[in-house]
C-alpha positions in Angstrom: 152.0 73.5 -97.9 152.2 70.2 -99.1 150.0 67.9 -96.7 152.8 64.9 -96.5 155.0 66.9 -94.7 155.4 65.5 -91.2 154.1 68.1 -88.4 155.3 67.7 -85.0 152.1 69.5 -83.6 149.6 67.4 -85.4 151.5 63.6 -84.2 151.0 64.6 -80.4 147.5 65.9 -81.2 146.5 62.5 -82.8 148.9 60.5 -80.8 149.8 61.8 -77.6 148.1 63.1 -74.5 150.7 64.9 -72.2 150.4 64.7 -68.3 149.0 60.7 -68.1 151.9 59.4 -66.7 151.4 55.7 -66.7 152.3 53.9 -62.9 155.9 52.4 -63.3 156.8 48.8 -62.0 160.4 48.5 -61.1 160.5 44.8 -62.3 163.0 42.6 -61.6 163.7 40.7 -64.6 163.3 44.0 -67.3 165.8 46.3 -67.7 165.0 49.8 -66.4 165.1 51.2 -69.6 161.8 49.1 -70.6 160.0 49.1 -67.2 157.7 51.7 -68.9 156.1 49.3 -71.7 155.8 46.5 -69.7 153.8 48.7 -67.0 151.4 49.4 -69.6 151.4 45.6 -70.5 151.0 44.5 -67.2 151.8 40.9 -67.4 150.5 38.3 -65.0 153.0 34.9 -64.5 150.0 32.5 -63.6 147.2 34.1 -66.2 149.1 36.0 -68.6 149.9 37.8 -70.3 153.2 36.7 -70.8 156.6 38.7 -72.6 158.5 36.3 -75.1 161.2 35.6 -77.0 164.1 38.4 -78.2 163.1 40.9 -75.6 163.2 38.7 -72.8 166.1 37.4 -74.0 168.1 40.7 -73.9 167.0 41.5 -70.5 168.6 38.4 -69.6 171.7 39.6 -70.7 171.1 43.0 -68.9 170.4 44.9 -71.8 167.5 47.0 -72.9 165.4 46.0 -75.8 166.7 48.9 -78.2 164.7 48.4 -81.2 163.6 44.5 -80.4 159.9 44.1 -80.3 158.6 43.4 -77.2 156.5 39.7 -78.1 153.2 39.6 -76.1 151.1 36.2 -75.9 147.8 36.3 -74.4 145.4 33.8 -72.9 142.6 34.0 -74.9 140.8 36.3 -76.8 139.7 38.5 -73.8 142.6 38.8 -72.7 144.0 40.3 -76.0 141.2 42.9 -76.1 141.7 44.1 -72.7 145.8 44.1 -73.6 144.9 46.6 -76.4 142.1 48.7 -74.3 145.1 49.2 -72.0 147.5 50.6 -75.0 144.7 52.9 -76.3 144.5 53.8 -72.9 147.8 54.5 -72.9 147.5 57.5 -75.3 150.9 57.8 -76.9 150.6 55.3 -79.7 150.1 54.5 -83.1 149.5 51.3 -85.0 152.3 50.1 -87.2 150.9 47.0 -88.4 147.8 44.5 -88.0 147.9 41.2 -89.7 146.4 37.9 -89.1 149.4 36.7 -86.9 149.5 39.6 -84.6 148.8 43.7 -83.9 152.1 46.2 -83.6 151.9 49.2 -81.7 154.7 51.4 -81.3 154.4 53.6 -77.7 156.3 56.5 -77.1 157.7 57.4 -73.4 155.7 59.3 -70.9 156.7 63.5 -70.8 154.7 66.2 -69.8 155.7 68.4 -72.3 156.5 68.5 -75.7 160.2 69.5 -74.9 160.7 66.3 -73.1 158.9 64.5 -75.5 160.7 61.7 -77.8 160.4 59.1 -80.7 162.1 56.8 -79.5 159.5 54.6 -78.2 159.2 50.5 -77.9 157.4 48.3 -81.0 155.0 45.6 -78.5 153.6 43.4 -81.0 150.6 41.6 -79.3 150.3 38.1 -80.8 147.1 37.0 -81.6 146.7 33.9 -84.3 147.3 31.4 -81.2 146.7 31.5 -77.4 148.7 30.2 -74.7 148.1 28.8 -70.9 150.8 29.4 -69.8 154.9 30.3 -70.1 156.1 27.1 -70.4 153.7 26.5 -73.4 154.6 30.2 -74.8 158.3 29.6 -75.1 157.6 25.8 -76.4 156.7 27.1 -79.4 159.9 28.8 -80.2 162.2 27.1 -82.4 165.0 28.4 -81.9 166.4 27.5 -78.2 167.8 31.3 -77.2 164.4 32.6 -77.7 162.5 30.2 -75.1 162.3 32.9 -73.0 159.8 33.8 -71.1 158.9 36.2 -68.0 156.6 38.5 -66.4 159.0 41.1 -65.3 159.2 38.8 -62.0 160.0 35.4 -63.2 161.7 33.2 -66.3 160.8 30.5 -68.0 163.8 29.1 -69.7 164.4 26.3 -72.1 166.0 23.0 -71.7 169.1 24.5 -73.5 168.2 28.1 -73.4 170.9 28.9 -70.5 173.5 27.5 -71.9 173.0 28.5 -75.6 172.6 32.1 -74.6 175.9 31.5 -72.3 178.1 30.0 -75.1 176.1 31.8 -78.1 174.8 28.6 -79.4 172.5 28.6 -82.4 170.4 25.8 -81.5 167.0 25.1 -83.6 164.1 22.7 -82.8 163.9 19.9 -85.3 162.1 18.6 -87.5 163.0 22.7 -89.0 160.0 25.1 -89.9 159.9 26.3 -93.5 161.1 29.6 -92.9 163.5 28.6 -90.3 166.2 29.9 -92.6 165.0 33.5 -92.0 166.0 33.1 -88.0 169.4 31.2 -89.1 170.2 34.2 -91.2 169.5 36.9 -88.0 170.9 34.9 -85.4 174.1 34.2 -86.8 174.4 37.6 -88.1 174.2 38.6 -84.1 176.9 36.2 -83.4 175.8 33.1 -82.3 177.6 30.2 -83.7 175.3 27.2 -85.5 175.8 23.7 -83.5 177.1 21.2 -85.3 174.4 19.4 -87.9 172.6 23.3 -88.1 173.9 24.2 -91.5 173.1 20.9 -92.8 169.9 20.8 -91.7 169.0 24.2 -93.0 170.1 23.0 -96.6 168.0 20.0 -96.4 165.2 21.4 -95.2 162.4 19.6 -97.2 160.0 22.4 -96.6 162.6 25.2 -96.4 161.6 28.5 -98.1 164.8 30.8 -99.8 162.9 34.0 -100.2 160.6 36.1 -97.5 159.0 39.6 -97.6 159.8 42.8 -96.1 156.2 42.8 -93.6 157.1 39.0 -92.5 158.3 40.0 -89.1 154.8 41.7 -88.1 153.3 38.6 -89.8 155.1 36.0 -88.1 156.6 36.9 -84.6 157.9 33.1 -83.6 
């Protein structure tokens, strides 16, 4: 039998060990679909770590994350470590991507059997190429003003324009524009949300614009 043929058996060997249930947090600010992940993240509003960007932002809007990544920013650097201790830890994991930007894990649902068990897990992509002291600094560097976002499943931290963007489906981006600020136009307006007036503009002027972006850039460049 050919050995790239996936075996069901052999992923929760390697990946999963049944009957760990992790202790679930009924957080206020995360839908109950998610409350699992962000157990095992365990974020902290005055030390981090703290949950950014699209996640946050569809729990603002009452909806589960789906297949969002769920943005982590850390501290410092031993915070980050003790972040991924707590997802090996965890047990039902695997890494989908490491770069210099950030680690991706995808984590798969508690179960005690293989019966209950499913794929459908959350992506938390733990950010790693900057550190943060706090929310408020976290969601400042966000360009785009729907994703200054912030919480720790008990609190926000909201943009100066965030709450109204989000509540009219403005597409608001900080200027002077980032060179792949196009990227971001291109999936926000494909959700829906309507470019203010001067966006479009903007974007075609963009003196340091880049037009074309690989497949990997999301893992490589979370915000």
């Amino acid at each position: 039998m050919s050995s790239d043929i996936f075996d069901f058996d052999d992923f929760l060997t390697e990946h999963v060990t049944p009957g760990v249930p992790v202790p679930i947090v009924k957080y206020d600010c995360v839908h109950p679909s998610d409350w699992e992940p962000v157990s095992v993240i365990d974020p902290n509003w005055q030390d981090g770590p703290w949950i950014a960007g699209g996640a946050p932002l569809r729990w603002y809007q009452g909806v589960p994350v789906g297949e969002s990544d769920i943005d982590v920013f850390c501290k410092d650097q031993k915070q980050f470590d003790e972040l991924v201790e707590r997802i090996l830890g965890y047990k039902r994991y695997h890494k989908k991507w490491d770069s210099e930007n950030a680690v991706t894990y995808e984590i798969y649902p508690s179960s005690d059997s293989k019966e209950e068990f499913t794929l459908n897990g959350w992506t938390i992509q733990i950010i790693k190429r900057k550190f943060f002291d706090s929310a408020q600094e976290v969601i400042d560097n966000f360009d785009v003003s729907v994703c200054q976002v912030a919480t720790d499943g008990w609190n926000w931290a909201l943009g100066r324009h965030t709450a109204r963007d989000i509540r009219e489906g403005n597409l608001r981006m900080n200027l002077p524009l980032q060179a792949d600020a196009l990227k971001r136009y291109v999936k926000y307006t494909a959700y829906g949300y309507r470019p203010v007036d001067g966006l479009f503009e903007a974007i075609q002027n963009n003196p340091v614009g880049r037009w074309v972006f690989g497949r990997t850039e999301d893992y490589e460049n979370a915000f």
